[in-house]
C-alpha positions in Angstrom: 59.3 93.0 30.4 58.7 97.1 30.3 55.0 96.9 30.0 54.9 99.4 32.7 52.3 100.0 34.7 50.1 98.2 32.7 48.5 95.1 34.1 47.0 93.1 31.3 44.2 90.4 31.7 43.6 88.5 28.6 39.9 87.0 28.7 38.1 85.1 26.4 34.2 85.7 26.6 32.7 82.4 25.8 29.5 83.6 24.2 30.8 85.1 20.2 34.5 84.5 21.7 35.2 88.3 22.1 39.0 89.0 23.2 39.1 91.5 25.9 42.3 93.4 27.3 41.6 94.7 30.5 44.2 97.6 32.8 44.3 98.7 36.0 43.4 102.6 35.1 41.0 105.3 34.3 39.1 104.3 30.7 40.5 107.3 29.4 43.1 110.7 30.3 44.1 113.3 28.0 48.1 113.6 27.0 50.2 115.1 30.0 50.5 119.0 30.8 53.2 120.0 28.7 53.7 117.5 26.0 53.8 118.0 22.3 50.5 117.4 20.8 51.2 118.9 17.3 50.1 116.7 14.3 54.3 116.0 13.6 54.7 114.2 16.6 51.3 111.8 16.5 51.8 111.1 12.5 55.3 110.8 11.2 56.1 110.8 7.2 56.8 106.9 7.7 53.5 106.5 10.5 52.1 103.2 8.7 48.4 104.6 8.1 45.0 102.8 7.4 41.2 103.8 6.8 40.2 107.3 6.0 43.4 109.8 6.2 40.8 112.7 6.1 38.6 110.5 9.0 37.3 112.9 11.8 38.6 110.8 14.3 42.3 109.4 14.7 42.9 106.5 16.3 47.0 105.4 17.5 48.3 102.5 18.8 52.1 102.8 19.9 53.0 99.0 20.0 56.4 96.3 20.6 56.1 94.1 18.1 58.1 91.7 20.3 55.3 92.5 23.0 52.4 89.7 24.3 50.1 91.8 25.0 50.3 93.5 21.2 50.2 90.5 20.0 47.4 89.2 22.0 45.3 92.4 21.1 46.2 92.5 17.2 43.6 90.7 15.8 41.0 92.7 17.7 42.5 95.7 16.2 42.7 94.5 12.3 38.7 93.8 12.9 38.2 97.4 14.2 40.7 99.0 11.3 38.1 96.9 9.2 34.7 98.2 10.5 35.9 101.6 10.6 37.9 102.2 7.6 35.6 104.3 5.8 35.3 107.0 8.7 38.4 106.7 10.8 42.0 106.9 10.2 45.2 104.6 11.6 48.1 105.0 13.1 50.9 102.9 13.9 53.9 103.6 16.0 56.6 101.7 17.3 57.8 101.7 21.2 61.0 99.1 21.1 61.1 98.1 24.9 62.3 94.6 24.3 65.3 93.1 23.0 65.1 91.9 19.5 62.2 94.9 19.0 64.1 97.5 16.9 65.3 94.8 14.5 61.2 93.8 13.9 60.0 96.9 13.8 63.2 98.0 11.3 62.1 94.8 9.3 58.6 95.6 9.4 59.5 99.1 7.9 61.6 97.4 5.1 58.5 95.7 4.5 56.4 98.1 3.3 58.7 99.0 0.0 58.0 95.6 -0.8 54.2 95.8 0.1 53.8 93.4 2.7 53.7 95.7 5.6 50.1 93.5 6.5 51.6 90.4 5.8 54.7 90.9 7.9 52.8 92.2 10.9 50.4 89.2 11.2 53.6 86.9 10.6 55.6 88.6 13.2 52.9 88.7 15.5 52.3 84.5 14.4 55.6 83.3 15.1 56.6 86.1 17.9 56.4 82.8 20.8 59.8 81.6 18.8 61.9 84.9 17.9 60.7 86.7 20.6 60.8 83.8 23.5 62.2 85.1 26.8 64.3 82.3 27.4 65.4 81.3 24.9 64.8 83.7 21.8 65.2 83.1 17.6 65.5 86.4 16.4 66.9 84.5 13.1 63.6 83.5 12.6 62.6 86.9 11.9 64.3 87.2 8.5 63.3 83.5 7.7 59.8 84.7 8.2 59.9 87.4 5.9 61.6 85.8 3.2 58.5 83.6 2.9 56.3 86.6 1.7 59.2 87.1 -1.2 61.8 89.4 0.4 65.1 89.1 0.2 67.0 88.0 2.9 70.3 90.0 2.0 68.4 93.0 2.9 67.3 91.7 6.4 70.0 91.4 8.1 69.8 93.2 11.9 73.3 95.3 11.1 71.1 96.4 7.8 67.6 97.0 8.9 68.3 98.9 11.9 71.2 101.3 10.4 68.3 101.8 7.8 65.6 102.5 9.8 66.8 103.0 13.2 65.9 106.6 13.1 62.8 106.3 12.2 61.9 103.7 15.1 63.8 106.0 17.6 61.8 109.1 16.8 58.4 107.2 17.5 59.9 106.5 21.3 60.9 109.5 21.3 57.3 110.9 20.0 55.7 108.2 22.6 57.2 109.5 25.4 56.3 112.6 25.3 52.7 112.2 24.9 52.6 109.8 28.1 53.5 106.3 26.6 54.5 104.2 29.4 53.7 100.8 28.2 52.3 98.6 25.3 49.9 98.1 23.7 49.2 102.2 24.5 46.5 103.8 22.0 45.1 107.3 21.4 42.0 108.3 20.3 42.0 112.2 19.0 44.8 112.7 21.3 42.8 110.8 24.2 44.9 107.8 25.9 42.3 104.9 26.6 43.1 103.5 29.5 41.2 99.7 29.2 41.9 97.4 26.0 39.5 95.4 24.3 36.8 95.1 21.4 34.3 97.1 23.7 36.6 99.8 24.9 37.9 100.5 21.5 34.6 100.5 19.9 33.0 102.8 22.4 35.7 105.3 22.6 35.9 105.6 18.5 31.9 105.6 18.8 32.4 108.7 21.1 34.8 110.7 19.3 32.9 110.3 15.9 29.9 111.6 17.7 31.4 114.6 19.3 32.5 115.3 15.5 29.2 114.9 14.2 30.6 111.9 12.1 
């Protein structure tokens, strides 16, 4: 795996069965000296965006979907995009460090000119143990996932998806790595990397950067 750097530490809390992600780093560092910080390279014309697009506050998460520890943190993510729809906007991008991760994210961007880009995250991210196993990987399943939410499988196909979209999945690396992306799950809030995962560390950062905007 090219998680680098990142040590990950999934922990159940036993009392209202909070999902923490936990890494061995500062709770939060601004984007390297030097890096492009302009608006183009954090949002992209085909960034899949939630919540408020004129939100104060910008929150991005640069994810695998063929990564655990994405996976593992997903849910907790969907409940925050929830809670803070009204006042914060979303921002997806995709880091492909793993094999069969260009074809899911190239499927998952098919997806949304059919509607389901929610629907194919969560199922990707539900049946990622089989297509994206380490040892021995379905990446078949991907397309036979998809069909279920009414796509059609002539038009997910690897060869097809990722001459399609490709591009557009190279150009988020390519964006990620110069603001500092080293690993995944990596999110930004207003240009600020947060360092620890979870529910807490999530909520208290957005809670910050809302109040330093007066929002």
């Amino acid at each position: 795996m090219k998680n680098k750097l990142f040590v990950l530490v999934a922990l159940i809390v036993a009392v209202g069965g909070i999902m923490v992600l936990k890494m061995t780093a500062p709770e939060t560092a601004s984007a390297p000296a030097g890096s492009v910080t302009s608006e183009a390279n954090w949002i992209r014309a085909h960034s899949p965006r939630f919540g408020n697009p004129l939100g104060s506050v910008t929150v991005t998460e640069w994810f695998d979907p063929e990564c655990e520890s994405c996976r593992v943190i997903h849910p907790v993510f969907k409940q925050i995009i929830s809670d803070y729809k009204d006042r914060v906007q979303f921002v997806l991008r995709y880091m492909p460090y793993h094999p069969h991760s260009m074809y899911a994210a190239s499927a998952l961007e098919e997806s949304k000119e059919y509607g389901k880009y929610d629907e194919a995250l969560d199922i990707l991210f539900e049946t990622q143990p089989q297509w994206g196993d380490h040892h021995a990987p379905k990446p078949e399943l991907i397309s036979q996932s998809l069909v279920k939410l009414g796509m059609p499988a002539d038009k997910l196909t690897e060869d097809y998806l990722v001459k399609k979209h490709g591009e557009k999945i190279r150009m988020d690396e390519k964006d990620g790595n110069a603001v500092g992306v080293e690993g995944t799950p990596t999110f930004f809030i207003n240009g600020k990397m947060l360092r620890q995962l979870g529910d807490a560390q999530l909520r208290s950062a957005i809670n910050a950067a809302l109040a330093e905007t007066g929002k």
